[in-house]
C-alpha positions as CSV (number, residue, x, y, z in Angstrom):
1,X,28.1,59.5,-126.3
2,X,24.3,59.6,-125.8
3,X,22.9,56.4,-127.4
4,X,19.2,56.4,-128.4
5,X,19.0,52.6,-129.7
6,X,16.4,50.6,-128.0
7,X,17.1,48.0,-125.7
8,X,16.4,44.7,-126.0
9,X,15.5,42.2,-123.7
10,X,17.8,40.1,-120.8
11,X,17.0,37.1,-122.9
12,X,19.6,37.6,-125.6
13,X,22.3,34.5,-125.4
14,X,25.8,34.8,-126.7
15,X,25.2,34.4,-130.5
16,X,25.3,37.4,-132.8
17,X,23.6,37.5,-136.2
18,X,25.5,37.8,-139.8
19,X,25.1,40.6,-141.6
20,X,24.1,38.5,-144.8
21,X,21.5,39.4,-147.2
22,X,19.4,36.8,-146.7
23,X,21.4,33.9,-144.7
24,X,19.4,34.4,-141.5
25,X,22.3,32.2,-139.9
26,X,23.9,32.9,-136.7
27,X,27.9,32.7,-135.8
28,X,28.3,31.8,-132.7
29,X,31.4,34.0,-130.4
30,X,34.1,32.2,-128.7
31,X,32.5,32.8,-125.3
32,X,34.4,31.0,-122.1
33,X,35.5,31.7,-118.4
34,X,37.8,34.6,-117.5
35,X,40.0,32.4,-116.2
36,X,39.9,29.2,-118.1
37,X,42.8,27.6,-118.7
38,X,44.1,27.4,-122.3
39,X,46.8,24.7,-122.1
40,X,46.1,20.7,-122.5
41,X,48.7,19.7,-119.3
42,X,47.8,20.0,-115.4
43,X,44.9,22.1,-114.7
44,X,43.2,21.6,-117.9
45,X,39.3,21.3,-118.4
46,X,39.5,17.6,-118.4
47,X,41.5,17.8,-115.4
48,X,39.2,19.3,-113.1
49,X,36.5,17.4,-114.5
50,X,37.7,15.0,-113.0
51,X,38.8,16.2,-109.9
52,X,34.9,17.7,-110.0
53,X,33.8,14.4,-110.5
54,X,35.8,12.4,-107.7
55,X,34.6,15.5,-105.1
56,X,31.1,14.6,-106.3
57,X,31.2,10.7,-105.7
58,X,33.0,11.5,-102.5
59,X,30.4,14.1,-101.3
60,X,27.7,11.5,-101.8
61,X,28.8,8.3,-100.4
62,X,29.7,10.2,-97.4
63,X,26.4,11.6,-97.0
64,X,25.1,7.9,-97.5
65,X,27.6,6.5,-95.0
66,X,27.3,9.2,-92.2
67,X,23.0,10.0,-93.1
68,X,23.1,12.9,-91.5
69,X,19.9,13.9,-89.6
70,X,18.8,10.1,-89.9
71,X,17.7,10.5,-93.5
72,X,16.9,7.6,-95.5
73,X,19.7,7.1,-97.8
74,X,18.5,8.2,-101.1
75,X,17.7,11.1,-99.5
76,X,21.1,11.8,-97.9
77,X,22.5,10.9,-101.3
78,X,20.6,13.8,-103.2
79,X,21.5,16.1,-100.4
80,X,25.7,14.5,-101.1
81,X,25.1,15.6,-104.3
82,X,23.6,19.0,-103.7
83,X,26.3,20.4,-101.7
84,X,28.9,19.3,-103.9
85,X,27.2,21.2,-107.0
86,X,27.0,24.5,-104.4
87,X,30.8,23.7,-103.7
88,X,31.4,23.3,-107.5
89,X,29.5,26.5,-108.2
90,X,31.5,28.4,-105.4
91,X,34.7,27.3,-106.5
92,X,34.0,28.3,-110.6
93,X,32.9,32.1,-109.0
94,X,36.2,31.6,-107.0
95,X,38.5,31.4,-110.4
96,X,37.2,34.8,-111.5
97,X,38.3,37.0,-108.2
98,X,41.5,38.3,-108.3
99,X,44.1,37.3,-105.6
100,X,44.0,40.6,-103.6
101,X,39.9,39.9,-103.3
102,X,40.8,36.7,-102.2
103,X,42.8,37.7,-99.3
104,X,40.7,39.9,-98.6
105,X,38.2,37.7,-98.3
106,X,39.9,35.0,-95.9
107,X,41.2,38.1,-93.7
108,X,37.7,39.5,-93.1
109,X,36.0,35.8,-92.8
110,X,39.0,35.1,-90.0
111,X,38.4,38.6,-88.0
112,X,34.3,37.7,-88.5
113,X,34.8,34.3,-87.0
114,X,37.4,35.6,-84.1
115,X,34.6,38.1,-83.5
116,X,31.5,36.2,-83.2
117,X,33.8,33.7,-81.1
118,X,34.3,36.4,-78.4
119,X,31.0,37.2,-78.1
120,X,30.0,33.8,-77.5
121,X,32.1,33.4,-74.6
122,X,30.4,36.9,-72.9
123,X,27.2,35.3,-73.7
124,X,28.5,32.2,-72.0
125,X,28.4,34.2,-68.5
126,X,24.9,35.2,-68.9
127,X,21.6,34.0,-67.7
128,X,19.7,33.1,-70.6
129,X,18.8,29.9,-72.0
130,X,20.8,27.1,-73.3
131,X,18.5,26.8,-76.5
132,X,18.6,30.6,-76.8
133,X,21.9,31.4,-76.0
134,X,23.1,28.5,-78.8
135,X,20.8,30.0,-81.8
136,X,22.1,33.5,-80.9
137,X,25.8,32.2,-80.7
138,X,25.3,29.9,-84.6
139,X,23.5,33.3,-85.8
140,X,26.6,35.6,-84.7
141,X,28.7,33.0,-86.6
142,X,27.0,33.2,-89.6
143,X,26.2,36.9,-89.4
144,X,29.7,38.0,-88.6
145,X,31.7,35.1,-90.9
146,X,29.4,36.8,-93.6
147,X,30.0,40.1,-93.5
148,X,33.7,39.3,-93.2
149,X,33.9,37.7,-96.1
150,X,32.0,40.1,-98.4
151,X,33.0,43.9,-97.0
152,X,37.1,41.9,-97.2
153,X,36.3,40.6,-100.8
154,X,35.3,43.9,-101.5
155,X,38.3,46.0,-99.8
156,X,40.8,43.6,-100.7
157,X,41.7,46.0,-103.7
158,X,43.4,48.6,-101.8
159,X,46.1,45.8,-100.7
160,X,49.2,46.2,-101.6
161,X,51.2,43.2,-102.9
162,X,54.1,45.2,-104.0
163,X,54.9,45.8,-100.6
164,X,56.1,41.7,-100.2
165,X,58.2,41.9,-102.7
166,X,58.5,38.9,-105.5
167,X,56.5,36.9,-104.2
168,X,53.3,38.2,-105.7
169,X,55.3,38.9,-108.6
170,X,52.8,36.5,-111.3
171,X,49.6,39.1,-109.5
172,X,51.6,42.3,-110.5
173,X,52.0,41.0,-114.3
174,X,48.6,39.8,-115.2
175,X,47.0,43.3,-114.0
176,X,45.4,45.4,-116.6
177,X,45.4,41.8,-118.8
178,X,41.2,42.7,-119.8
179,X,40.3,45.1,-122.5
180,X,36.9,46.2,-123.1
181,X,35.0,47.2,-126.6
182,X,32.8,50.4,-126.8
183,X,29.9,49.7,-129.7
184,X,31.6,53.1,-130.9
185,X,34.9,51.6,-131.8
186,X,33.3,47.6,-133.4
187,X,31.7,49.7,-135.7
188,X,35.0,52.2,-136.4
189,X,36.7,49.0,-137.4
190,X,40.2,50.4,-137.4
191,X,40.5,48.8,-133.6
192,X,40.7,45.3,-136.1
193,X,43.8,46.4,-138.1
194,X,45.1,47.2,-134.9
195,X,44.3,43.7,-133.4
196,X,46.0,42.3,-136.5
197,X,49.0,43.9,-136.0
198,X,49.3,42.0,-132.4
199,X,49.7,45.8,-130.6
200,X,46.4,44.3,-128.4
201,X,47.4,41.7,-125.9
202,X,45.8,40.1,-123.2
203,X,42.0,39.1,-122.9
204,X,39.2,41.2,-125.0
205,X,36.0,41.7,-123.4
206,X,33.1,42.1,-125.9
207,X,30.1,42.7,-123.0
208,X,27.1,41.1,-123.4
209,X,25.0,44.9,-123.2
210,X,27.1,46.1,-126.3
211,X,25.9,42.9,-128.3
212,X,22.8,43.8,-128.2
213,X,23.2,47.5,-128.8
214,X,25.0,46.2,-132.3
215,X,22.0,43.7,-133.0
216,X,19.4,46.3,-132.0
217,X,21.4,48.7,-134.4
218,X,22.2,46.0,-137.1
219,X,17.8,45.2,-137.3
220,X,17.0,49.4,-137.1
221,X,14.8,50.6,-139.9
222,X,17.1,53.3,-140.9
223,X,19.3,51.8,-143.7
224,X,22.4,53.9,-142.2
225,X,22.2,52.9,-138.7
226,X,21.5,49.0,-140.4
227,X,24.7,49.0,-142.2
228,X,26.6,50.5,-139.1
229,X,25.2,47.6,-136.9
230,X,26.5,45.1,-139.6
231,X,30.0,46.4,-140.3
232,X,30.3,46.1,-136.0
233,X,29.2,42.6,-136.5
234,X,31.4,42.0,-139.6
235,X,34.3,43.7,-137.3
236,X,33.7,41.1,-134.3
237,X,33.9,38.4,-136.5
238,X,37.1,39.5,-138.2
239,X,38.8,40.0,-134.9
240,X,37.9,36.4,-133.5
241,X,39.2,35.0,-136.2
242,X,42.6,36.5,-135.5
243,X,44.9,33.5,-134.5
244,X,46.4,33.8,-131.1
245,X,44.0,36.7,-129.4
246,X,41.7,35.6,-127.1
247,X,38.2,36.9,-127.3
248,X,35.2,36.7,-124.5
249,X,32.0,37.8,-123.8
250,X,31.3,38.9,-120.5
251,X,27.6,37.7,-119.5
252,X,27.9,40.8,-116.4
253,X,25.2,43.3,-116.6
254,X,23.9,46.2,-114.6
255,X,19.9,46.9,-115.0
256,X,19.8,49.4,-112.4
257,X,22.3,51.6,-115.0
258,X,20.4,52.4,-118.2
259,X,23.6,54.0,-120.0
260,X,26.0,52.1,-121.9
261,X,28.5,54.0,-121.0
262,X,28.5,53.8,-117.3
263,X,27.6,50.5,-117.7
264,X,31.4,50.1,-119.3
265,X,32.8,51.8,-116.9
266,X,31.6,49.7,-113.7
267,X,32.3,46.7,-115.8
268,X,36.1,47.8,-116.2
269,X,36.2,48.4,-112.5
270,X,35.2,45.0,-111.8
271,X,38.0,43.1,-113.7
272,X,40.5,46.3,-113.2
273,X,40.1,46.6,-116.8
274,X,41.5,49.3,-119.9
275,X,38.4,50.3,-122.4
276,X,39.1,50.9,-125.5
277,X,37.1,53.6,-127.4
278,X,36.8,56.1,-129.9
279,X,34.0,58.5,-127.9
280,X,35.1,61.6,-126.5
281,X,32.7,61.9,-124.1
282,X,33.3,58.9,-123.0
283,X,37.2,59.2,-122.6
284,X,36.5,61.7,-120.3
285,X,34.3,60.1,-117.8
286,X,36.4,57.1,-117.4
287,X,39.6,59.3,-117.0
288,X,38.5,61.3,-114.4
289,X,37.0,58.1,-112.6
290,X,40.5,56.5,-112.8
291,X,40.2,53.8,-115.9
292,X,42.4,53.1,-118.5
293,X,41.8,54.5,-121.7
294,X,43.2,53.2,-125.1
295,X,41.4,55.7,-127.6
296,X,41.8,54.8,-131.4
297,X,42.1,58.5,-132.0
298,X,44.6,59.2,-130.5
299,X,46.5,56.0,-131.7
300,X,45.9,57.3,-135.2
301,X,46.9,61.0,-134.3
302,X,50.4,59.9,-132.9
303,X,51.1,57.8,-136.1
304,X,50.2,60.6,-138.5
305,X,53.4,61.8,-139.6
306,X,55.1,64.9,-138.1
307,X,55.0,68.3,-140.2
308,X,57.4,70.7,-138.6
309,X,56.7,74.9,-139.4
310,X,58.8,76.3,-141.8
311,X,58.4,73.2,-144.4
312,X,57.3,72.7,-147.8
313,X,54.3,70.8,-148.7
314,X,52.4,70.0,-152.1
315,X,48.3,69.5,-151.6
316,X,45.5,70.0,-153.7
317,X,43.3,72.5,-153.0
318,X,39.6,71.2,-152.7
319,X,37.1,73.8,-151.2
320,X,37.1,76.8,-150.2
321,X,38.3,77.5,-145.8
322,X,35.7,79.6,-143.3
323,X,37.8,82.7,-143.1
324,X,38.6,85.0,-146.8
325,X,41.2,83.7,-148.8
326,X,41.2,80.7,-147.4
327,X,41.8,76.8,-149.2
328,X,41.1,73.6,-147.5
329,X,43.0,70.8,-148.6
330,X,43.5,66.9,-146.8
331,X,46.2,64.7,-146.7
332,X,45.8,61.0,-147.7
333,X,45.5,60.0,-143.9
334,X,42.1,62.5,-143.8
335,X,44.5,65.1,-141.9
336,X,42.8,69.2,-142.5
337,X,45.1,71.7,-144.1
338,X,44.0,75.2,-144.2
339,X,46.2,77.4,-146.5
340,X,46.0,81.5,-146.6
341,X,46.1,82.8,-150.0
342,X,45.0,79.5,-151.5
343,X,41.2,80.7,-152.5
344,X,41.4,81.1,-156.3
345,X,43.5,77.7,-156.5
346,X,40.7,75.5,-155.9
347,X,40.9,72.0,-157.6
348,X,44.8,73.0,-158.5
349,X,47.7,71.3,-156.8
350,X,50.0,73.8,-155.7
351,X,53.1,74.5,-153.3
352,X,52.4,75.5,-149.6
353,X,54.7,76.5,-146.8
354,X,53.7,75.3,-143.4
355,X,53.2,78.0,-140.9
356,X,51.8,76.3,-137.9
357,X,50.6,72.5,-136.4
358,X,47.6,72.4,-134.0
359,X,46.7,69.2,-132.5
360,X,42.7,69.0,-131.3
361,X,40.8,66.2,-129.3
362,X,39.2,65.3,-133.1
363,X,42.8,65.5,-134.9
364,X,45.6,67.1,-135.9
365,X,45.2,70.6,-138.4
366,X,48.1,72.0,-140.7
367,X,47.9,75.8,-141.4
368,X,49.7,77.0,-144.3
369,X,50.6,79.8,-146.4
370,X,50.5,79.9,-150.4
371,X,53.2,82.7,-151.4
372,X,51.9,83.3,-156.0
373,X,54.6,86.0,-156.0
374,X,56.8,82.8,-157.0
375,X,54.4,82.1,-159.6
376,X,54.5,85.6,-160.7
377,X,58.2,85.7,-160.7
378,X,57.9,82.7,-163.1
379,X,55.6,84.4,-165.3
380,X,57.4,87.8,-165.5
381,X,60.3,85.4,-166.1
382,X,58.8,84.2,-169.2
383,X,57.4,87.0,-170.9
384,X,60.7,87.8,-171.8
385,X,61.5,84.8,-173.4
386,X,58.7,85.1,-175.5
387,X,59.1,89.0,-176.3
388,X,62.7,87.6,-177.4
389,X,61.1,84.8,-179.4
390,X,58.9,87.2,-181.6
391,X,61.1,89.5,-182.4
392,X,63.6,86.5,-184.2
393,X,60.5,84.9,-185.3
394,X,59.7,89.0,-187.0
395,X,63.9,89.4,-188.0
396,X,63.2,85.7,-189.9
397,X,60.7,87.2,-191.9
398,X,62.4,90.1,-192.8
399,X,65.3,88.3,-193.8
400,X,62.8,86.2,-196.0
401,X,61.4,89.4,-197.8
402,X,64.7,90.7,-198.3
403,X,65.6,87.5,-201.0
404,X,63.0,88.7,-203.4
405,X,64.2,92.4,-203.4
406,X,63.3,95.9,-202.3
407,X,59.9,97.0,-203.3
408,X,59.9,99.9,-205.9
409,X,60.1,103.6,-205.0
410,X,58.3,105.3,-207.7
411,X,55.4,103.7,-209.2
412,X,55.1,102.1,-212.7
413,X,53.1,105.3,-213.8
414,X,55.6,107.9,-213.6
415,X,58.2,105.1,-215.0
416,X,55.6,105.9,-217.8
């Protein structure tokens, strides 16, 4: 779907603006980590606050105690407390990989380190200098622990957990758990009846780039394109308010990708994630690069009920169809029914038979036949009736003559 809307810029925060007429207030979205926990026992926010905290105290009075590099100890206290806000930061990036990335990671950070430690011991037989020969052997470390642990975060997709049976069992069942909203289907809104009817599970992603497509849309000059922007808005609302479905925004963006759509699409291949849509276009492209795709189309499609060939239908024939003698007619759930013979029954409601069902990528059509020769029947039917009907009603008015008595033959002048 090629989207002309302007973009805004990377200073947009999480809060989306209510469509009111003249509120000017802003509703802030439930916006929290991937992987927060949403229970009150063990592992709760408070908990690792606290655990946070105690890692914190215990960074810095070591750094006092030990003063590493001689520093004075306000000094080494500040640099306690810096490396337990890195470690902090770390370990909050850490809850949002997935376990196979993880895995990954400590495999390829292992074979970096087993590496760099063999080519310290060549460069232990040579000739250079002790200084030289150290910096070279801390900068293999570092070089080769690095690129262990990024190219094995990266690759650790392509394990395969299955293969150890149970014991990854929890890893197999929260895959696929992230959903992600296309501006396309907020401002559809049927993807909210759907969320109401609790056939959406798991996390919803609402990304940060489609927020400010609808906001950018919602404040356009064209009042059509302004009241699309604020039924997507009105949408978002209605869905967070659903009790029991969890609803996120997800900060990630990609400024080297000016496309919404292919923006989406890396996004869902970062958290292994299903998008749910209502673009064709974009249905496509993410199919054919191996993403899930719920489309609301073809949700609605399936539900339609089925019309098999051969049965009777009753629809009301509102326009006239492309080809000659043709009707057009719609069922209540905006399904097209084209019916042969139907052109001089328009704004009538008349008997079809169904000949044939096509389904399309925009729907489902019903083609139909109108047979009048049963309507003629009718009317040939009751002509006689009617024909039958005079002549009693013309044999009653005989009989009614008769009772005052035949006229004369002759006239009164030859009586004369």
């Amino acid at each position: 779907m090629a989207r002309t809307f302007p973009r805004q810029g990377p200073g947009v925060s999480g809060r989306i603006r209510t469509p009111g007429p003249a509120s000017g207030e802003l509703t802030s979205l439930k916006s929290v980590d991937l992987a927060k926990v949403q229970d009150t026992g063990v592992g709760s926010f408070f908990d690792r606050l606290m655990v946070r905290g105690i890692f914190t105290a215990t960074c810095v009075a070591a750094s006092v105690y030990f003063r590493p590099f001689e520093l004075p100890q306000l000094t080494a206290a500040a640099v306690g407390l810096l490396f337990s806000v890195l470690v902090i930061l770390f370990e909050i990036r850490l809850e949002r990989a997935s376990l196979k990335r993880l895995i990954g990671a400590a495999v390829g950070s292992t074979m970096g380190i087993l590496g760099a430690y063999l080519t310290m011991l060549v460069l232990s037989y040579t000739t250079m200098q002790s200084g030289t020969r150290s910096f070279l052997g801390v900068a293999i470390l570092l070089v080769m622990a690095y690129v262990g642990l990024i190219v094995g975060a990266q690759k650790g997709d392509m394990l395969n957990l299955q293969a150890l049976g149970g014991l990854f069992g929890a890893e197999r069942g929260t895959r696929h758990t992230y959903k992600i909203f296309d501006t396309s289907v907020i401002i559809d809104g049927r993807v909210a009846d759907v969320c109401e009817a609790h056939f959406v599970d798991g996390t919803l992603l609402v990304p940060q780039f489609v927020l400010r497509e609808l906001q950018m849309v919602a404040d356009s000059a064209d009042a059509l394109k302004r009241q699309r922007g604020r039924r997507g808005l009105e949408v978002l609302q209605r869905i967070q308010k659903i009790p029991d479905l969890d609803v996120e925004i997800a900060e990630d963006d990609f400024p080297n990708i000016p496309d919404v759509d292919m923006k989406l699409i890396e996004l869902a291949k970062r958290y292994n994630a299903k998008i749910v849509t209502n673009d064709f276009n974009l249905n496509k492209v993410a199919t054919l690069q191996g993403i899930d795709v719920l489309n609301v189309n073809q949700l609605a499609n399936a539900l339609k009920p089925v019309v098999l060939p051969g049965e009777g239908m009753r629809v009301f024939i509102l326009r006239e169809g492309k080809e000659y003698n043709q009707g057009v007619a719609y069922l209540d759930d905006g399904t097209m029914v084209v019916v042969d013979g139907a052109r001089k029954m328009i704004n009538k409601t008349i008997d079809i038979t169904v000949t044939s069902v096509h389904q399309t990528p925009a729907g489902k059509m019903i083609f139909g036949r109108y047979d009048d020769r049963a309507e003629q029947h009718a009317r040939q039917s009751a002509a006689p009736a009617e024909a039958n009907g005079a002549r009693t009603e013309g044999g009653t008015r005989e009989g009614q003559a008769g009772e005052h008595g035949p006229r004369p033959v002759f006239p009164e002048s030859n009586r004369e």
